[in-house]
C-alpha positions as CSV (number, residue, x, y, z in Angstrom):
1,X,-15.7,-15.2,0.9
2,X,-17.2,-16.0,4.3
3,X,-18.9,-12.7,6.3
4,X,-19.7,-12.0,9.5
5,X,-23.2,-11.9,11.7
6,X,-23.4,-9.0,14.0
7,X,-24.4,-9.3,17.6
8,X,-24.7,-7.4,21.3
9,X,-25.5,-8.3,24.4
10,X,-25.4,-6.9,27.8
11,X,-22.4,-8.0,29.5
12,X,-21.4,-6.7,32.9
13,X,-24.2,-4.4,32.8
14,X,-22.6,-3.2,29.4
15,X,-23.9,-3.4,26.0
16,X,-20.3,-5.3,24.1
17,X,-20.6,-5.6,20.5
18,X,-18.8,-8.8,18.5
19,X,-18.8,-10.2,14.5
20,X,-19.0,-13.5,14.6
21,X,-17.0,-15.6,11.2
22,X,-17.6,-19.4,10.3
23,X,-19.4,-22.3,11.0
24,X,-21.0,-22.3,15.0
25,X,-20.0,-25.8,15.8
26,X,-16.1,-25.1,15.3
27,X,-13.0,-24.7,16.7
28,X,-13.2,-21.0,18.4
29,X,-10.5,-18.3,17.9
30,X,-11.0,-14.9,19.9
31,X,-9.1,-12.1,18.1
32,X,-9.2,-8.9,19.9
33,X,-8.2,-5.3,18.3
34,X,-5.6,-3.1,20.3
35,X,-6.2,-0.1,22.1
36,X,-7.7,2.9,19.7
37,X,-9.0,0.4,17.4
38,X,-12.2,-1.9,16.6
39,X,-12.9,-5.8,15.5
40,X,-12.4,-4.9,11.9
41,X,-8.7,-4.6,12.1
42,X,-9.4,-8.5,12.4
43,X,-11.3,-9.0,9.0
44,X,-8.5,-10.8,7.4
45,X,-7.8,-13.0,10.6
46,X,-11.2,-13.5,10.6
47,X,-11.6,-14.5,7.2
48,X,-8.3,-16.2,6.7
49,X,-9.7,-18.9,9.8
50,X,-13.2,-19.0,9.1
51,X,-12.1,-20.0,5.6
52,X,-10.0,-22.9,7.2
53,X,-12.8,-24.6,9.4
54,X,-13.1,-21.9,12.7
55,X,-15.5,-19.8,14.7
56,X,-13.7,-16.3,15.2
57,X,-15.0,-14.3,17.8
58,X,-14.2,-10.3,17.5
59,X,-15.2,-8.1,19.9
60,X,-15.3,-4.5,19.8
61,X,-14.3,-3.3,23.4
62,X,-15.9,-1.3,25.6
63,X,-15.3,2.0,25.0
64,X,-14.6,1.4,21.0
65,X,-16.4,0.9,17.8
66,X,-19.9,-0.1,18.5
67,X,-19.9,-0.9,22.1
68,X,-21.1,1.1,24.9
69,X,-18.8,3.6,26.3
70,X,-18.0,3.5,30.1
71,X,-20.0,5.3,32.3
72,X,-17.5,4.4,35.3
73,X,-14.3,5.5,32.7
74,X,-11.7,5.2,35.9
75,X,-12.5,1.8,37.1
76,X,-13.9,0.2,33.9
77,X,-10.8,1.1,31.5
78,X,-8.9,-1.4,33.3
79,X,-7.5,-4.9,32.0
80,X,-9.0,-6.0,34.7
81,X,-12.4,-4.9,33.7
82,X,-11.7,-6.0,30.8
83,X,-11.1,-9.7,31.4
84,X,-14.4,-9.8,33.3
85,X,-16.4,-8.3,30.0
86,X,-13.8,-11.3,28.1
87,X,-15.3,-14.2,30.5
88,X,-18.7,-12.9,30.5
89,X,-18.7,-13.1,26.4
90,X,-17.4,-16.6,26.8
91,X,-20.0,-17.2,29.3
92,X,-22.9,-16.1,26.9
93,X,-21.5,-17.7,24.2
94,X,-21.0,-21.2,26.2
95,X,-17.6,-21.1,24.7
96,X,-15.2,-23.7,26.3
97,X,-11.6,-23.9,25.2
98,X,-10.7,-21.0,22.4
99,X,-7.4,-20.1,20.6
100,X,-7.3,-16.1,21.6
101,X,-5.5,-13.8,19.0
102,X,-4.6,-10.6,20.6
103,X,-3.3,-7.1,19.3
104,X,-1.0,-4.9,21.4
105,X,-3.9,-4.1,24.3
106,X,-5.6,-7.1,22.8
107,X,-2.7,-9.5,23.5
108,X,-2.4,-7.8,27.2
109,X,-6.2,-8.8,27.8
110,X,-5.6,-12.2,26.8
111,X,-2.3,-12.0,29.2
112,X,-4.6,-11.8,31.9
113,X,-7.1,-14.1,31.1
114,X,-4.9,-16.6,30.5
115,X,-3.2,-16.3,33.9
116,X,-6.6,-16.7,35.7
117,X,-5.3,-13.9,38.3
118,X,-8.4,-11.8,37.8
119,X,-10.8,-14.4,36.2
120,X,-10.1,-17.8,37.3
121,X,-11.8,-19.7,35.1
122,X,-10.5,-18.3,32.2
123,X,-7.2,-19.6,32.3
124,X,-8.3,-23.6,31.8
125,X,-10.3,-21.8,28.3
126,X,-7.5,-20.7,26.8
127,X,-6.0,-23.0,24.5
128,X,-3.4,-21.0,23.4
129,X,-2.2,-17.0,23.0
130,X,-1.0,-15.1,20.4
131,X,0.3,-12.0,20.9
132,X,0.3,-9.2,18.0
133,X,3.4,-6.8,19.0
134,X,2.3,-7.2,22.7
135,X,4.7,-8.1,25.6
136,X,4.1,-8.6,29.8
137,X,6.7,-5.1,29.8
138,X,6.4,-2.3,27.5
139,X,8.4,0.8,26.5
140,X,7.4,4.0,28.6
141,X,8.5,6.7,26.0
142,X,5.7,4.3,23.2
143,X,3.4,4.1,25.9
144,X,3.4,8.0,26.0
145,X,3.7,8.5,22.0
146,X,0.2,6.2,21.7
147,X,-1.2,8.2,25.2
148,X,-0.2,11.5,23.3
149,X,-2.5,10.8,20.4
150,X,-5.2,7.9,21.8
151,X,-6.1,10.7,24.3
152,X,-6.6,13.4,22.5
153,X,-8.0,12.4,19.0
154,X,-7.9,15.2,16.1
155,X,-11.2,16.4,14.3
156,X,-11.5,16.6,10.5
157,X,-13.6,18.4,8.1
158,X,-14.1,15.5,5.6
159,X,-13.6,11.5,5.4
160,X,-10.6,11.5,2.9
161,X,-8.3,13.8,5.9
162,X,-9.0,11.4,8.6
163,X,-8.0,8.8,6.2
164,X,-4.8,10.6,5.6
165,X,-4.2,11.1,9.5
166,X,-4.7,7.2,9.6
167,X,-2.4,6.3,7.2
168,X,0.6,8.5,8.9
169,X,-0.6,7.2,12.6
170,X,-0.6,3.7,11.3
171,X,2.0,3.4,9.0
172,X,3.9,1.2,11.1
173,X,1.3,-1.4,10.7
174,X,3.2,-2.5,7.2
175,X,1.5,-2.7,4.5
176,X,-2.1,-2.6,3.3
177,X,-4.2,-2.2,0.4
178,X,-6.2,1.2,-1.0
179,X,-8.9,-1.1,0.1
180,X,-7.7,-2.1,3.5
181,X,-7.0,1.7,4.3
182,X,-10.1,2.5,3.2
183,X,-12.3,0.2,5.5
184,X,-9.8,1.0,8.7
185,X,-11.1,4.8,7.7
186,X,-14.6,4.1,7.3
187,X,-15.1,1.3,10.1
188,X,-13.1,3.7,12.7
189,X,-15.1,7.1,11.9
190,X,-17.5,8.9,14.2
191,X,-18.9,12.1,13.4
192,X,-19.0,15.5,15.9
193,X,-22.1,17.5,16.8
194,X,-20.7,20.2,14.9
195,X,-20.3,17.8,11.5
196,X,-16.7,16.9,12.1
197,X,-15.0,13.2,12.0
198,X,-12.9,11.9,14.8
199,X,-11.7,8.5,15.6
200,X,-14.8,6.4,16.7
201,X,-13.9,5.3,20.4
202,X,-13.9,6.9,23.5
203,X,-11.1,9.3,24.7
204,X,-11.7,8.5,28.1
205,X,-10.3,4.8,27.6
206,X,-6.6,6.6,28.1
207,X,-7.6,6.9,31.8
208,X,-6.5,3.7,32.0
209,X,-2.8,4.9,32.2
210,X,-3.7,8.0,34.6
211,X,-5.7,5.9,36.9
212,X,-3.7,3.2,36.3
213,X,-0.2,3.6,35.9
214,X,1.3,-0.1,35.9
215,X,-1.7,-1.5,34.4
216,X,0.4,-2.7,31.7
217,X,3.2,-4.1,33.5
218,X,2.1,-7.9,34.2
219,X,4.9,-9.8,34.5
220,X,2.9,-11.7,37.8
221,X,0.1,-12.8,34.6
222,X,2.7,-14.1,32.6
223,X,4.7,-15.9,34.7
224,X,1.8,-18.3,35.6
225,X,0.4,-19.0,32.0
226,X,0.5,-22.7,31.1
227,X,-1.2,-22.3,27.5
228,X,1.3,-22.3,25.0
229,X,2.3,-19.0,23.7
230,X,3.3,-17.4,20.1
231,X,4.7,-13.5,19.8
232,X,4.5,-11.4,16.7
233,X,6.9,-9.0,17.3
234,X,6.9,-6.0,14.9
235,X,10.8,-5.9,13.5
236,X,11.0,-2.2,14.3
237,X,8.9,-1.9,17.3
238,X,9.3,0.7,19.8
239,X,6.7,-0.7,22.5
240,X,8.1,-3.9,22.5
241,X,11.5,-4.3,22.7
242,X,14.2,-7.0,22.1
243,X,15.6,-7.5,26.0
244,X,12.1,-7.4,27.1
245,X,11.1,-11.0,24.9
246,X,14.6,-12.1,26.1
247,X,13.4,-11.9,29.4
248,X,10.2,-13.8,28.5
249,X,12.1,-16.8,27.2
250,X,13.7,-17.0,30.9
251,X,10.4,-17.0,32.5
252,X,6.6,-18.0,32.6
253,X,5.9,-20.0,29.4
254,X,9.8,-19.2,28.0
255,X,11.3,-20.9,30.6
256,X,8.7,-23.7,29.9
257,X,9.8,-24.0,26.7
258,X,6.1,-23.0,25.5
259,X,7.5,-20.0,23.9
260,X,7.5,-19.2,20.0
261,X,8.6,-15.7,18.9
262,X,8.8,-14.3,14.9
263,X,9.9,-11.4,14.5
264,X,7.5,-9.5,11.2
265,X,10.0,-7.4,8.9
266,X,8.5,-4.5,7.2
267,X,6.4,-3.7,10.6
268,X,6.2,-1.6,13.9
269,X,3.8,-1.4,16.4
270,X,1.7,-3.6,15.1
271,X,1.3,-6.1,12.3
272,X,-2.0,-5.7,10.9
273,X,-2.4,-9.4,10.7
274,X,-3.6,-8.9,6.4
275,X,-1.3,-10.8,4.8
276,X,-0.5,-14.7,4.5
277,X,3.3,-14.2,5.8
278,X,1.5,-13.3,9.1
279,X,-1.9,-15.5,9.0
280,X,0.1,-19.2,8.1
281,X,2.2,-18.8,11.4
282,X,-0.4,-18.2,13.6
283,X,-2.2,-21.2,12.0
284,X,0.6,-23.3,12.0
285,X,0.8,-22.5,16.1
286,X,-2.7,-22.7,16.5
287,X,-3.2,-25.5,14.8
288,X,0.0,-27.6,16.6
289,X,-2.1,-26.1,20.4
290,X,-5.2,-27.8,19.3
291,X,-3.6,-31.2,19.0
């Protein structure tokens, strides 16, 4: 089973921290983690492609896991910001054209890469996007359930209840192993001053949708994006919902005809991108960009 080097660097005048999977001189794959989380939700992807002849790139983003947290939280928390950290990794890593694998905020950064609105040169390195349960328009009443509990994260006395607050917060996610739940709990665990464990990223990073209230509404992004593009959508999710990806088959990259969507039974908001069901698709799409 292949593992992963650690790295950091100084990007934007912020230290970013990535794993990197596989072999240097390969194909490259970017799989980012969604809002609350960190780049070991990707360990699967990650080892699923590395396994299969990739480079995957997982960054943790600012603000989560072991990156930096924002000093500037209003203007920084922004997909904008964002993007620029996303070019400035490709930058240092002299990555050319990459296959970018997004979850829910993941998916939305690589929206905006792709589209070359914000960073131009982005848009001619992405070979193709894959969005995990992500859409150009999401529900308001999901935005405000995940805002509810990404801004104010609970505090436990031991490990095992955090684990416990995981499983009923992601339980939408479908299934995962004793194993799986157990590194999700461990590899997203900070603990307080006062001894207490929290969810390890910064609570400031929901600023984005007080500072920014339309941040995630980027229909202008999408319509413009020439890579070809696969959707995950989670059968019963409430962020992304079914007249929303019917409108992105009449425009952008649906209109285009460079539009796959699968819909993932058994899952909400979002897949966790573990099990082969999920993984072969996104090769298969991958795979069919490359050529």
């Amino acid at each position: 089973m292949s593992t992963p080097t650690s790295h950091y660097a100084q990007l934007v005048g912020r230290e970013i921290h990535w794993l990197e999977w596989g072999a240097a001189n390969a194909p490259v794959v970017i799989a980012w983690h969604g809002l609350a989380r960190t780049s070991r939700d990707m360990d699967e992807l990650a080892q699923h492609f590395a396994a299969r002849g990739f480079r995957v790139i997982c960054p943790d983003t600012l603000g989560r896991g072991l990156s930096q947290w924002s000093p500037a939280p209003d203007e920084e928390y922004t997909l904008a910001f964002y993007a620029r950290l996303a070019n400035a990794l490709c930058d240092e890593l002299r990555l050319g054209r990459v296959h970018w694998v997004g979850t829910s905020m993941g998916g939305a950064i690589g929206t905006v890469c792709a589209s070359g609105l914000f960073e131009p040169r982005m848009k001619a390195r992405i070979a193709s996007l894959t969005l995990n349960d992500n859409a150009p328009q999401l529900a308001q009443a999901a935005i405000e359930r995940i805002r509810a509990y990404a801004g104010d994260p609970p505090a436990f006395d031991t490990v095992a209840e955090l684990e416990a607050f995981f499983r009923t917060v992601y339980k939408p996610y479908g299934w995962l192993s004793d194993a799986q739940w157990r590194r999700l709990t461990e590899s997203s665990t900070r603990r307080l001053a006062d001894g207490r464990v929290t969810p390890h990223y910064d609570p400031a990073m929901v600023k984005q949708f007080s500072a920014h209230d339309n941040d995630y509404l980027i229909w202008p992004h999408y319509d413009v994006i020439e890579a070809p593009v696969l959707c995950l959508r989670g059968a019963e999710s409430d962020l992304v919902l079914p007249e929303v990806i019917d409108e992105m088959h009449r425009r952008g990259p649906g209109a285009a005809g460079r539009l796959q969507v699968i819909e993932v039974p058994g899952c909400g908001h979002a897949p966790a991108l573990n099990v082969p069901e999920q993984l072969d698709p996104i090769e298969g799409f991958i795979r069919g960009a490359g050529r």
